[in-house]
N, C-alpha and C positions, 0 to 999 in steps of 0.2 A: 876321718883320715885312716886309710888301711893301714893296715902292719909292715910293713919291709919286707920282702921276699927275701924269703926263707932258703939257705945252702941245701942243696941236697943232702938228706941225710948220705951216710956213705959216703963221704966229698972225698974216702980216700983211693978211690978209683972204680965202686959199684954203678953200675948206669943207672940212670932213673926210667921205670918204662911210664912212669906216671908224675905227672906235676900242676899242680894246683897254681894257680897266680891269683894273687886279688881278687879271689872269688868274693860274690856276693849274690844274696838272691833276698830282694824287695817284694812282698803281698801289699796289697791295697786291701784294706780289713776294714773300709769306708763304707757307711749307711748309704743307701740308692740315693740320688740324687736330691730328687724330689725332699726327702727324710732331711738330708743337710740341708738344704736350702730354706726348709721352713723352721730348723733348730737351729740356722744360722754356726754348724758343725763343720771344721775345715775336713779335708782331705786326710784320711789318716794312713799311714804304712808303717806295716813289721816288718824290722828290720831283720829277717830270722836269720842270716847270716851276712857278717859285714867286714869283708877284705881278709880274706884266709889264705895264709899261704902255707904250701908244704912237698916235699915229691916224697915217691915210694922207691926204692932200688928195685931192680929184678928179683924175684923169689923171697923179699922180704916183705913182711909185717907192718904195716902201720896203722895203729890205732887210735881213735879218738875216745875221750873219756870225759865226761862233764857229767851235768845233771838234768834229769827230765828237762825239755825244751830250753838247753844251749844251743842247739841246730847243729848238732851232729846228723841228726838223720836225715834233715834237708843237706846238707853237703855229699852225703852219701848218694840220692838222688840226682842231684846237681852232675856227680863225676860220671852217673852210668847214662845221663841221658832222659832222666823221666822229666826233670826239670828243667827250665832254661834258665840259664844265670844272668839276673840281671846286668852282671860286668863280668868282667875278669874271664881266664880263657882256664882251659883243663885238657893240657898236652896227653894225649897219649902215643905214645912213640913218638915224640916231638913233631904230632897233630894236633891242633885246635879243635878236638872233637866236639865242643861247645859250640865254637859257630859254623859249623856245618848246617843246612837247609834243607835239604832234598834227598831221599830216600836212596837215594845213585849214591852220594857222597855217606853215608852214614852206611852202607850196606857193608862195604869192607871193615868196619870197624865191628860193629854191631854180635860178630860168632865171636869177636876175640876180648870180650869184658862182660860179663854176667854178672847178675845180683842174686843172695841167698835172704830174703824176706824172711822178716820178725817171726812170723805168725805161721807155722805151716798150716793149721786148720781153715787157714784162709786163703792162704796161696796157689794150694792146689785146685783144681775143677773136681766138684763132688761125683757129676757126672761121666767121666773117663778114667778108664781103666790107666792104671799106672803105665802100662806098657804105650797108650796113647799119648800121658803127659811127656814122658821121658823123648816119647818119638816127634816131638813138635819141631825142636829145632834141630834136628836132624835131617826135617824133611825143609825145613822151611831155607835153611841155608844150602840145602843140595848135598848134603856131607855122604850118603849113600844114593848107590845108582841101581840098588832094587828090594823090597821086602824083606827080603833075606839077609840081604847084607845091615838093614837099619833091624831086625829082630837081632842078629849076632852083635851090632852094638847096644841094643838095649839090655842084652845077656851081662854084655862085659861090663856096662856101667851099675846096674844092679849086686854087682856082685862086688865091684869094686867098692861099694857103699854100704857093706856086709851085710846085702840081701841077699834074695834069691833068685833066680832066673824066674821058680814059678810065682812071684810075687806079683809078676807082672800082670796076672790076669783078677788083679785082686783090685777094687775100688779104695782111694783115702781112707771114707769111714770105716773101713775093718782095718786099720794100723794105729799104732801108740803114738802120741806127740813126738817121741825120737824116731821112729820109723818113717815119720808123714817130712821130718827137716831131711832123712837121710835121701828121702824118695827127691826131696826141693834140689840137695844137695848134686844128685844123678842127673835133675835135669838142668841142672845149671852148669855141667863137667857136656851134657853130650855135642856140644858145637865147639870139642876143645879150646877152652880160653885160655890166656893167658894170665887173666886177671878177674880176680870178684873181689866184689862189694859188698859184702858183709853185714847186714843192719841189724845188730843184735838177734844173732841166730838162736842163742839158747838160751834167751829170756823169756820164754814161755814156755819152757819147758822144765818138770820135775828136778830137783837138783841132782839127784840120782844120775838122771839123763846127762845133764850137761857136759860131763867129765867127759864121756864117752865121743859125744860129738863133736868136742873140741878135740880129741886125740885126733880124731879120723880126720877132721881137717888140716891137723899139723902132717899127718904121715902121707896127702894125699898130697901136700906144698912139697913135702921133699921128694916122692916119688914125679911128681908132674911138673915142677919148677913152678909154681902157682905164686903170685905177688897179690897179697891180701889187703884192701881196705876197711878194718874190721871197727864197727860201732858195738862199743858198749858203756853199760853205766857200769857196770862191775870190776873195781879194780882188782880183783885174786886172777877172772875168768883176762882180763887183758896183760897182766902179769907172766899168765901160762903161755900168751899166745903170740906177743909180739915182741918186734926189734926195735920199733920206733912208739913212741906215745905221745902224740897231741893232746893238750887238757884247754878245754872249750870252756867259756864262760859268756853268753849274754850274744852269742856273733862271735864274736871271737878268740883266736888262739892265744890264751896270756901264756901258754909255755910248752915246748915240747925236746924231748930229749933223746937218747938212748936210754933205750927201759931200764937196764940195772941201775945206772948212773939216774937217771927218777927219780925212782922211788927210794933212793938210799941219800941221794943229796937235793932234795924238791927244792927251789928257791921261792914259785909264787905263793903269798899268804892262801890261796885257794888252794893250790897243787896240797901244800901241807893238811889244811881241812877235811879234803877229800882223804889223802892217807890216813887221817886217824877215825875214819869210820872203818878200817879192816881191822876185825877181832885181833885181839893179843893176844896169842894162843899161848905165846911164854911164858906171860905173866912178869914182864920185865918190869912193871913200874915207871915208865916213861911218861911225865904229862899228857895229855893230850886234850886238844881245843876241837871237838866236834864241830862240824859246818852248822853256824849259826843263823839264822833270817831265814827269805827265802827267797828266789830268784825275782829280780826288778821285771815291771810289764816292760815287757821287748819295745811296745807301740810308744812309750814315754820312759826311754832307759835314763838314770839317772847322768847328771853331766863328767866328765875327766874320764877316770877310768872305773868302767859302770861293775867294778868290787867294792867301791868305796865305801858303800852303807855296810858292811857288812864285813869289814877288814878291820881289824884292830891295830894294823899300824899306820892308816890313811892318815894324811895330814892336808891340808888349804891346798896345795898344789896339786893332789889325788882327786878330788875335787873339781877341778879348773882343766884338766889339760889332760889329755887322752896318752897315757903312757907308750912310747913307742917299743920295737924287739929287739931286742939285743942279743948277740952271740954271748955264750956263758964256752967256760971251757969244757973239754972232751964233747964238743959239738952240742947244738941246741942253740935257744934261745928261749927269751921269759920278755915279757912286757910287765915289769912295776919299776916306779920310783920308788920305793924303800929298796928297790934290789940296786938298782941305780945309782941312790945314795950313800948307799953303805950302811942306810938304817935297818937293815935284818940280814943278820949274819950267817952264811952255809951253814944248814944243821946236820950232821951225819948222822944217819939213822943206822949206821951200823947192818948188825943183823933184823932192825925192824922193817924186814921185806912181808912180802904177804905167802905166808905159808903153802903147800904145795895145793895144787886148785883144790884134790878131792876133802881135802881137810876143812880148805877156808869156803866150800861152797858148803857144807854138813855146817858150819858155823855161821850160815846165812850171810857170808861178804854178797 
């Protein structure tokens, strides 16, 4: 059973240019045919994401945060188009850009939502000069109407991403892991979008690096009005960078809030796990309950609500019956029956926020 659609964050007059409904996206992860039929093995499916709902406002931040394969980064794909969602629809600009078919219909859409990939070592073509990458969708959406005018914008987007004009005649392999995301970052600005998608851009890169990349992305949202769907496992690196924060478990969303109000009042037993793996750089002396077990096979999730093996305050009913979302006050919602019940009471974390990124990324959050 999905989750209830979710209010637009911002319900208090921000438009959404982005909205998620009942997503879901089903793999068949089932041996060839022949292989079942003589092991007498049924049909198997990952459920890698199962009924998600959420919007983004205009020029703001929403981030999702779980753990290695909750299917954040399938969701991520699912919004920009790599993937086709099993169900559920992914408005943009109140379009059904999901089930769109045909290259006619997805063409208008297509310059105006871009993706910034995990990996730049891998993103880029080894083979084409930087000035080539940058110039793809330039050319391919018609944005300039001669040589000169697409070098003048590969000038401006290069620099805007504090390169250099002559970097352009320089290949990937002679640039540093933050150079190769800035270059990703330029060609995913040149079809000016409105919106990207984020899939843990600075997870592979140097911590050093990271701070830096994350700045540029925030100064380049408020200069160009950029509304971000940003994937990460790092809660310091999503702390620094968004308005909104989705926390993913198993398929799906058990809670998402307004980031200060988060991380300062978490209600799901997971949201809280998750927060006490950021270093205490105070040294407050606060308990804290590190994320115990480890994530259930997606292909046989356990039955009710699939935290139960691994929650300390699941009881017979957490077990049984798939927790539904509920609106929490100052906007949000959380899916647990302990929250439900009254069996786990708001804990105010006070000042145990996550320190400023360059400190908590030097502290390995």
């Amino acid at each position: 059973m999905p989750d209830a659609a979710a209010p637009a964050p911002g319900a208090n007059g921000e438009v959404p240019l982005v909205e998620v409904v009942d997503l879901a996206k089903h793999f068949d992860v089932s041996k060839p045919f022949l292989n079942r039929l003589l092991e007498a093995e049924q049909r198997q499916v990952l459920r890698a994401v199962d009924g998600v709902n959420f919007t983004i406002p205009r020029g703001k931040t929403f981030s999702l945060v779980g753990e290695s394969g909750c299917g954040k980064s399938t969701v991520a794909r699912c919004v920009v188009g790599l993937y086709r969602p099993t169900q559920g629809a992914v408005l943009f600009d109140g379009t059904d850009i999901a089930g769109l078919r045909t290259r006619a219909q997805v063409r208008p859409f297509r310059k105006r939502l871009q993706m910034i990939f995990q990996d730049p070592y891998a993103s880029l073509n080894p083979r084409w000069r930087v000035s080539n990458i940058i110039a793809e969708p330039i050319r391919a959406h018609g944005l300039a109407s001669s040589q000169q005018e697409v070098q003048s914008r590969i000038d401006d987007l290069l620099t805007h991403v504090r390169l250099t004009p002559a970097d352009g005649e320089k290949y990937p392999h002679e640039f540093s892991g933050g150079q190769r995301q800035r270059i990703s970052i330029a060609r995913a600005l040149a079809s000016n979008p409105e919106f990207l998608v984020c899939d843990e851009p600075t997870s592979a890169l140097d911590v050093s690096v990271q701070a830096q990349i994350l700045n540029l992305m925030k100064d380049l949202q408020r200069e160009l009005g950029l509304t971000y769907l940003f994937i990460s496992h790092n809660l310091a690196v999503v702390y620094h960078v968004s308005d909104w924060v989705g926390v993913m478990y198993l398929g799906r969303l058990v809670e998402w809030g307004e980031k200060r109000r988060l991380f300062r009042f978490p209600r799901h037993p997971y949201t809280r796990m998750l927060l006490d793996t950021i270093p205490d750089l105070d040294m407050s002396g606060r308990d804290r309950q590190p994320v115990a077990g480890e994530v259930p096979n997606p292909i046989n999730p356990p039955s009710g609500c699939a935290f139960h093996p691994r929650c300390p305050h699941a009881n017979a009913r957490c077990t049984e019956e798939l927790p539904r979302a509920l609106p929490v006050e100052g906007g949000g919602q959380v899916a647990c029956h302990a929250v439900e019940e009254g069996r786990l009471a708001v804990e105010d974390r006070g000042a145990a926020t996550p320190p400023p990124i360059e400190d908590a990324l030097r502290a390995g959050a």
